[in-house]
C-alpha positions in Angstrom: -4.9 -9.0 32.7 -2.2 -6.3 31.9 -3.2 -3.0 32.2 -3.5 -1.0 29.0 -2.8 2.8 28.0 -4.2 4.6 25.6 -1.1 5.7 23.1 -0.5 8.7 20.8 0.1 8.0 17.3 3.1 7.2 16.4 5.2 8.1 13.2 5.5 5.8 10.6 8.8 3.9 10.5 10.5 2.0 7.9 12.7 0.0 10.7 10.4 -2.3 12.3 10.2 -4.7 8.8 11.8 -8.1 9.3 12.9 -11.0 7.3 9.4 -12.7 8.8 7.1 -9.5 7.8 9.0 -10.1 4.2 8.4 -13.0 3.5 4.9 -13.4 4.9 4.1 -10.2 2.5 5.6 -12.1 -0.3 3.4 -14.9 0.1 -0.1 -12.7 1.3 0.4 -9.9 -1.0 -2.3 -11.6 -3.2 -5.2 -9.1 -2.3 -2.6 -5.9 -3.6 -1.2 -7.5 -6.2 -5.1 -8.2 -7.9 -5.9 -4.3 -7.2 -3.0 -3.6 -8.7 -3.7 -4.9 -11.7 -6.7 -2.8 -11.9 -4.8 0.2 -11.6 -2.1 -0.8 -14.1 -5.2 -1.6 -16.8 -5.9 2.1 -16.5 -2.4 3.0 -17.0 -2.8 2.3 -20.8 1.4 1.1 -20.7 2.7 -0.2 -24.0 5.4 -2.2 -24.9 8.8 0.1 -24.6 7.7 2.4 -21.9 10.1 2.9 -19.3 7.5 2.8 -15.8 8.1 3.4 -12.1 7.2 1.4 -9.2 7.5 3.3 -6.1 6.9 1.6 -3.0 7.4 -1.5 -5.3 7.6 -4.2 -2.1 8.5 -7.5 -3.1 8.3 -7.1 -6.7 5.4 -8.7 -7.3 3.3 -6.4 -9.4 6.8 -5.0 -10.9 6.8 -8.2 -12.7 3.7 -8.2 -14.2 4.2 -4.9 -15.4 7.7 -6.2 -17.1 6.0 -8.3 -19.2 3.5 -6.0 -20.2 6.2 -3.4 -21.1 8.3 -6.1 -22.7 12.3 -6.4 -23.2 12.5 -3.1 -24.8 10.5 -1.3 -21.7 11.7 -1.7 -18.4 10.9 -1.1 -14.9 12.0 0.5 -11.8 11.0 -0.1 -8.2 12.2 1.9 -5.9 11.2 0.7 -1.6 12.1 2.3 1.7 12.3 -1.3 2.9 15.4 -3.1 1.7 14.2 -7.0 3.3 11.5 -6.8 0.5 14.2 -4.6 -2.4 16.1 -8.0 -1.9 13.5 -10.4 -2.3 12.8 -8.4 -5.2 15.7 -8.5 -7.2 16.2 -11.9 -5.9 13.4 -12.9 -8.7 16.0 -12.0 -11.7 13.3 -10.5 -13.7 15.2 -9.5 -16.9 13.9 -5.8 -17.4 13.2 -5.2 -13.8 15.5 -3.7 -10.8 14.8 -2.6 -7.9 16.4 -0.1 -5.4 16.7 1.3 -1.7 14.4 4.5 -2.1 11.0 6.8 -1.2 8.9 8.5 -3.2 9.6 12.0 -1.5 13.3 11.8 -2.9 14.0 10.5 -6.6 17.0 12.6 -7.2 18.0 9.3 -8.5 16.7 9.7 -11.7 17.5 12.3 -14.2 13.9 14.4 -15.3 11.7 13.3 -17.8 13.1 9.4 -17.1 9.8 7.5 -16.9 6.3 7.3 -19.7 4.6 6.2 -16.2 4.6 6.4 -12.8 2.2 4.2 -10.4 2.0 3.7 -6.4 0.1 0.6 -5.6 -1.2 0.6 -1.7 1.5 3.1 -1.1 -0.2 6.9 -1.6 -1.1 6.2 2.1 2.4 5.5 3.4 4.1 8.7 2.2 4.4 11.7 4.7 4.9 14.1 2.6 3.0 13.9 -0.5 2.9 17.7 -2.2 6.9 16.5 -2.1 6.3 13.1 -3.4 3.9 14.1 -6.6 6.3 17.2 -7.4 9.3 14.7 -7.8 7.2 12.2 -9.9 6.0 14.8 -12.2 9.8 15.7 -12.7 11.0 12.2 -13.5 8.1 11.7 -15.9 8.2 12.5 -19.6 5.9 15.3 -20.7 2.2 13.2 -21.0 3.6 10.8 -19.0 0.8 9.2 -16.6 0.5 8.4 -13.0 -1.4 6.0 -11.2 -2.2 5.4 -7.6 -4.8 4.4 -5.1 -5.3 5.2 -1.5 -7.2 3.9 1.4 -9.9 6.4 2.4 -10.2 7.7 6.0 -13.6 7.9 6.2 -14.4 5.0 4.9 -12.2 2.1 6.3 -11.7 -1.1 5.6 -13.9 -3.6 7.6 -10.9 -5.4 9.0 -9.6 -2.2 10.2 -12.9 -1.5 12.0 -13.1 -4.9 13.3 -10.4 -4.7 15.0 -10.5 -1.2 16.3 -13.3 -2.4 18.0 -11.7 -5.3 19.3 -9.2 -2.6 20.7 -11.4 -0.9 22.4 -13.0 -3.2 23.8 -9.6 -3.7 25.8 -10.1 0.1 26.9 -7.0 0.9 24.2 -7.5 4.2 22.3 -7.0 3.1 18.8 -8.6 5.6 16.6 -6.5 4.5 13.9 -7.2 0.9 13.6 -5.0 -2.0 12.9 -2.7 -0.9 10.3 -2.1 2.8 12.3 -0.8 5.5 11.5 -2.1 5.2 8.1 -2.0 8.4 6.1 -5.1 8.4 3.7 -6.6 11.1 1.8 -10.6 10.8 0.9 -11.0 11.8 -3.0 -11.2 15.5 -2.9 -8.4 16.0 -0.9 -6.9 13.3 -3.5 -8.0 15.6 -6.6 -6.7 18.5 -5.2 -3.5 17.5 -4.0 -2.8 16.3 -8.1 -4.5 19.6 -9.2 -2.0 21.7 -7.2 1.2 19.5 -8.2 0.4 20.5 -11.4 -0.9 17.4 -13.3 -3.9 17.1 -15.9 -6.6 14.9 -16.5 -7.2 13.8 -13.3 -9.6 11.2 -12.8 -10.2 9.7 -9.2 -13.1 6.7 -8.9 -13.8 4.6 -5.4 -13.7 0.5 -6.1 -15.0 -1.9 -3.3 -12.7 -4.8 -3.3 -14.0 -8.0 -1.4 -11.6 -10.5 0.3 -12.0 -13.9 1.3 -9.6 -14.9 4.4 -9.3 -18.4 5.5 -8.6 -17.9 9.0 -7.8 -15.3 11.5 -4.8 -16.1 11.7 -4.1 -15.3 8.1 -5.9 -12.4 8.1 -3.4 -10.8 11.1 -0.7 -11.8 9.2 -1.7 -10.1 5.8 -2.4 -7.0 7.9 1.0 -7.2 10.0 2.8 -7.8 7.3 1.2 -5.0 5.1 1.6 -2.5 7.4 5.8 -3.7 8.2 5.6 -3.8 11.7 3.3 0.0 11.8 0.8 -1.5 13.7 -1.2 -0.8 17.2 -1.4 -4.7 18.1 2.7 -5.0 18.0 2.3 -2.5 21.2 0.1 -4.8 23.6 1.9 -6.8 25.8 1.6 -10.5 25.2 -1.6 -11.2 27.4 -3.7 -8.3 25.8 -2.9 -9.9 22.3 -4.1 -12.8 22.9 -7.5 -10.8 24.2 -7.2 -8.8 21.3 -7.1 -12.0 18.8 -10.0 -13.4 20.8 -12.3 -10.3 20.7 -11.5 -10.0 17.1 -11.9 -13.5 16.3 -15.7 -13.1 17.8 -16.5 -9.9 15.9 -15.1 -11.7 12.5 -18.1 -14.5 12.9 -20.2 -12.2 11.4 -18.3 -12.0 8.4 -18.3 -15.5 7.7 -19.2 -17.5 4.6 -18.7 -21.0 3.5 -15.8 -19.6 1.5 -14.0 -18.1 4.8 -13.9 -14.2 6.1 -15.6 -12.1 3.6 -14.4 -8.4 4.0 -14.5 -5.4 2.1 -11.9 -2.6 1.7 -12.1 0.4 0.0 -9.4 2.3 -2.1 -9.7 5.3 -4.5 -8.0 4.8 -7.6 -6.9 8.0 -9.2 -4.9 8.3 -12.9 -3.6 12.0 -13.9 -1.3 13.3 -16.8 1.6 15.9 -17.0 1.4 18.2 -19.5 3.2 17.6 -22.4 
């Protein structure tokens, strides 16, 4: 065995995505892209409305909003990732584009551009957010809407635990779990941070989403590939991986059903309103 270390948390980085992560999330994305939905539903779009999708991945979700918004709407996406910008825009959606871009910088896009703003599995990602919600209430329209959900840290997905247990287990300080260093907010801090940017009618409601995962295997590579490469397991060396996939593997019988891995994660789903 390979010794292990505990290790500091690390930055996030948008560098370590690669053409496998991209296309792995393309074809796993399935669990964001049904949550998503549920956040678009409480959207309210309409056919027309210009919308963007920041931290729109592989487009995915972008085009299910395109056809709710129809050919006179259209829709944005804007990634810090370009792999999954080009797999994007690879799907020719017809009122959909997608760019090169973060959500603490849409200088971009002249004010007032958008009727709605949403940030599916992404609120979590961004470093800076009091930067990141004063920019989108500047490029939306005055009663324009905003949706977004975010993972909660004190309530963590039973994957993530899973696995930080596996960690430990291997004497590796992972307080952060599998998809570290993930940036969540718990609901007050959520509902303040909107209060303070200046938005209205702020709503913020905790769903329980329940996956079903074949196989472990499938399961790493949803998470690996969600998290583009931010991830304590790409640090192990080779041997303590394999421990790692075994110990997890073990702690995932528990969580089996006839239907595969069933594990819940938790996200807080918030919707708020500049003023008009």
């Amino acid at each position: 065995m390979s010794q292990t270390t505990a290790f500091d948390r690390p930055s996030i980085s948008h560098s370590q995505d690669t053409p496998e992560l991209a296309a792995t999330y393309e074809e796993k994305s399935g669990y964001q892209f049904e949550h998503g939905k549920v956040l678009i539903a409480a959207l309210g779009l309409k056919r027309g409305d210009a919308v963007l999708d920041i931290g729109s991945g592989t487009g995915r979700l972008a085009g299910h909003v395109a056809e709710i918004v129809g050919p006179r709407g259209k829709v944005v996406g804007i990634d810090p990732l370009p792999l999954r910008v080009e797999i994007a825009n690879a799907k020719n959606i017809a009122n959909f584009e997608a760019h090169v871009g973060r959500a603490e910088d849409l200088s971009q896009f002249a004010d007032e551009s958008f009727d709605a703003v949403y940030l599916n599995s992404v609120f979590h990602w961004v470093e800076d957010k009091p930067r990141a919600l004063a920019e989108i209430k500047r490029a939306l329209k005055p009663a324009g809407r905003l949706g977004l959900n975010s993972a909660d840290p004190k309530k963590r997905h039973e994957s993530a635990v899973l696995s930080r247990e596996a960690l430990e287990d291997l004497g590796v300080d992972s307080a952060h779990g599998v998809a570290a260093p993930i940036l969540a907010v718990d609901p007050d801090e959520l509902r303040a941070l909107l209060a303070a940017a200046g938005f209205g009618e702020i709503e913020a409601v905790e769903h329980v989403f329940v996956d079903l995962h074949e196989d472990v295997d499938g399961l790493i590579a949803w998470s690996n590939s969600s998290s583009f490469g931010n991830n304590a397991i790409v640090r192990l060396s080779d041997e303590d991986r394999a421990r790692w996939r075994a110990a997890f593997a073990e702690k995932l019988e528990a969580k089996r059903t006839p239907d595969g891995y069933r594990l819940e994660r938790y996200l807080t789903f918030a919707t708020a309103t500049k003023p008009a």
